[in-house]
N, C-alpha and C positions, 0 to 999 in steps of 0.2 A: 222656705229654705233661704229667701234674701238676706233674712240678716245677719243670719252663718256665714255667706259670703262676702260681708260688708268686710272683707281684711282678707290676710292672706290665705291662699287656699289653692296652693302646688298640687297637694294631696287629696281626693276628696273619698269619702267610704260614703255608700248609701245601703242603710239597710232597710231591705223592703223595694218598692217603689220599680216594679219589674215593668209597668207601663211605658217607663222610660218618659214622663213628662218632668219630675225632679229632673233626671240626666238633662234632658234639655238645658231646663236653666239651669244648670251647674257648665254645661258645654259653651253658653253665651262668652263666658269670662276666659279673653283668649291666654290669659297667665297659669289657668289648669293646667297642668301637666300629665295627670293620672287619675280614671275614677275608674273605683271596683263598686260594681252594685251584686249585692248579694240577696239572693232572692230566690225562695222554697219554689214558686210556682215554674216551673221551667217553660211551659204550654203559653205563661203570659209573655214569657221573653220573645218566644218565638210569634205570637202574635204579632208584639212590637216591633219584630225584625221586618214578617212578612207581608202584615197586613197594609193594602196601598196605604186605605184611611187613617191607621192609625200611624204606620211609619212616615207620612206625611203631616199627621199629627204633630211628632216628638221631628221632626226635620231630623231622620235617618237619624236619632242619634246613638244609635247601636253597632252604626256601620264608621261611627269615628273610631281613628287609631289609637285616642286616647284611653278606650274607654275597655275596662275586662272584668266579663260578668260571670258569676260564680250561682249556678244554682246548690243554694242550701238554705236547710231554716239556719235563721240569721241567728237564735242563742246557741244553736248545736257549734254552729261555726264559728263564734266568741269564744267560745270554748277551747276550740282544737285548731285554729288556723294559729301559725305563730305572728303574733306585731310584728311589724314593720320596726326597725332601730328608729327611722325619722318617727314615725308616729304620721299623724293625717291631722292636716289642718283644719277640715272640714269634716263632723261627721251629720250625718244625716239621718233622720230614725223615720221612715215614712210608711211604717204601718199603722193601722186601725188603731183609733183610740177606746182604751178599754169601754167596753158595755155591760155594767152590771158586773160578773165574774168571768165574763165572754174578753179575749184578746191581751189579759193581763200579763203575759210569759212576756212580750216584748217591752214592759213597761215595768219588768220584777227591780226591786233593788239588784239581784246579781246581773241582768241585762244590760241593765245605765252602767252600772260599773266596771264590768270587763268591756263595753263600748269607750267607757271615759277613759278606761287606761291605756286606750289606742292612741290617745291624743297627741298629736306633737304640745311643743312649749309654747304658749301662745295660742291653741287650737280651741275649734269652737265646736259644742254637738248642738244640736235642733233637733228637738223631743215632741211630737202631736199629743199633746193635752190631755183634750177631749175638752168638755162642758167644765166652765168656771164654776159650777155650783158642785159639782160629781168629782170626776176623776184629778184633774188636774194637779191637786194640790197635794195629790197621793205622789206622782209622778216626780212633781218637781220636789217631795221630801226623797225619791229616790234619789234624784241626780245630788243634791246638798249631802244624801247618807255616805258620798266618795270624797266628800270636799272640795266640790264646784260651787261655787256661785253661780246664783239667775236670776232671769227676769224671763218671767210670764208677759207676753202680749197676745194678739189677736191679729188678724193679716184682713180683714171687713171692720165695719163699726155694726154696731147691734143692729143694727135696723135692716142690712144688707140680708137678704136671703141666704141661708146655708145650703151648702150643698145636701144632696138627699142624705141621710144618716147622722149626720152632724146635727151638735143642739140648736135650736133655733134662735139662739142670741147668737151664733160663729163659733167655730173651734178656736179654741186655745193653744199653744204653742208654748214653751220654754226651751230660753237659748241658755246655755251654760256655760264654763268656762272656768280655769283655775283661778282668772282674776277675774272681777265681775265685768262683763259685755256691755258694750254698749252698742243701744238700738238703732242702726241704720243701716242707709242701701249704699251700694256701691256705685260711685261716680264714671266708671270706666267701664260698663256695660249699658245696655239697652236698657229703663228702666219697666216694671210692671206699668199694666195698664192703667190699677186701681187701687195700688199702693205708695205712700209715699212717710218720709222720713216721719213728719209730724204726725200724722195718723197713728204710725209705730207707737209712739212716746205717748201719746194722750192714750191709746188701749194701755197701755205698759201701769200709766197711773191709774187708770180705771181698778185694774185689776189688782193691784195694789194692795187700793183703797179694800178691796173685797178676802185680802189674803187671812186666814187664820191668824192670832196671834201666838198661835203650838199647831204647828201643820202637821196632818193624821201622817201615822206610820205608813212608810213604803210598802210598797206590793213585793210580797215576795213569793215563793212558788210551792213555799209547806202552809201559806198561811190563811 
C-alpha cells in the first residue's frame, strides 16, 4: 500500500484487509483524516480489536478516531453504498489475489471499476496482482478497461521468500490512476523496513519488460 500513499491521501477506502495491518500503515501518515475499511469477515475485525497479540500487532489501530469499519463483501457494498461527493484519495484493494477461478469477484472488471469511480481527482487505487506469469495482467487490463493508467510493481525482489500462498517470484501489485503514477514512498512518514524507492522502479521495469503486447481480457463475473 506505500505507494498509494506516496501523495495525497485525506481520504483512505480499504477494501478487504480486516486484520487491520493495511490500516496500520495507512494510520502512520498523520495528514489521514478518514479511513473506512470494508470488510465481509466481521469475526476478523473483532479479533483485531480484541486480540492482545494481534491488536498489539496493528498498534490498536481499530481503536483510532479516525478510523470506521463497515462489515460487508466489499462488491455487494460498491454496489449499494453511495460515493462520497470528495471521492478518496487513496483506495486500497487488499484481498486474495485470484487462484486459478478461486477469489476472482474482487478483481472482476465491474469491481475495479465501481472501486475507480470512487476516486477523488488525483486519487490513487492499489490492486494485489497475484503472480507476474498468471493473474496479474488480467487485473491490471481491468483497471485500464475504466481509463486508469498503471504500473505493475512488486514490494520483495525475486529472490526474497513469499509469503505462504503467494508465487514464489513475490506478488505483484498495480497502482492506478487517472494520470499515470508515479512509483514512490512518502517522505513524511516512518519508512518500511525492506522497501525502498529504487527497488519500487527497477521491479516496475522488470515487469514491464515482462508485460503482454495485447493484455488478456479482464475478469469478469459471467465470464
Amino acid at each position: 500500500m506505500h505507494p498509494a500513499l506516496a501523495g495525497r491521501r485525506g481520504r483512505v477506502l480499504i477494501l478487504g484487509g480486516g486484520d487491520g495491518l493495511a490500516l496500520r500503515e495507512v494510520l502512520r501518515h498523520a495528514d489521514v483524516r478518514t479511513v473506512v475499511v470494508v470488510e465481509a469477515d466481521q469475526a476478523l475485525t473483532a479479533l483485531a480489536r480484541t486480540d492482545p497479540a494481534l491488536a498489539a500487532l496493528t498498534a490498536d489501530a481499530y481503536r483510532d478516531g479516525r478510523v470506521r469499519s463497515v462489515h460487508a463483501e466489499p462488491l455487494a457494498w460498491l454496489r449499494t453504498d453511495p460515493a462520497p461527493d470528495a471521492g478518496y484519495d487513496v483506495i486500497l484493494s487488499d484481498l486474495p489475489a485470484p487462484r486459478g477461478r478461486e477469489g476472482r469477484t474482487g478483481h472482476t472488471e465491474e469491481f475495479l471499476g465501481l472501486a475507480a469511480r470512487r476516486l477523488a481527482p488525483g486519487g490513487r487505487i492499489a490492486v494485489r496482482g497475484g503472480a507476474p506469469g498468471g493473474p496479474l495482467w488480467a487485473v491490471e487490463a481491468g483497471l485500464r478497461a475504466d481509463g486508469l493508467r498503471t504500473v505493475a510493481y512488486q514490494g520483495t525482489r525475486p529472490a526474497v521468500p513469499a509469503c505462504p500462498g503467494e508465487p514464489a517470484e513475490g506478488a505483484a501489485f498495480v497502482l492506478a490512476g487517472r494520470q499515470t503514477p508515479a512509483l514512490g514512498l512518502a517522505r513524511d512518514a516512518p519508512p518500511p523496513r525492506s522497501l525502498t524507492t529504487g527497488a519500487l522502479r527497477e521491479s516496475a521495469a522488470r515487469l514491464a519488460a515482462r508485460r503482454p503486447l495485447r493484455l488478456p481480457a479482464p475478469y469478469r463475473l459471467l465470464g
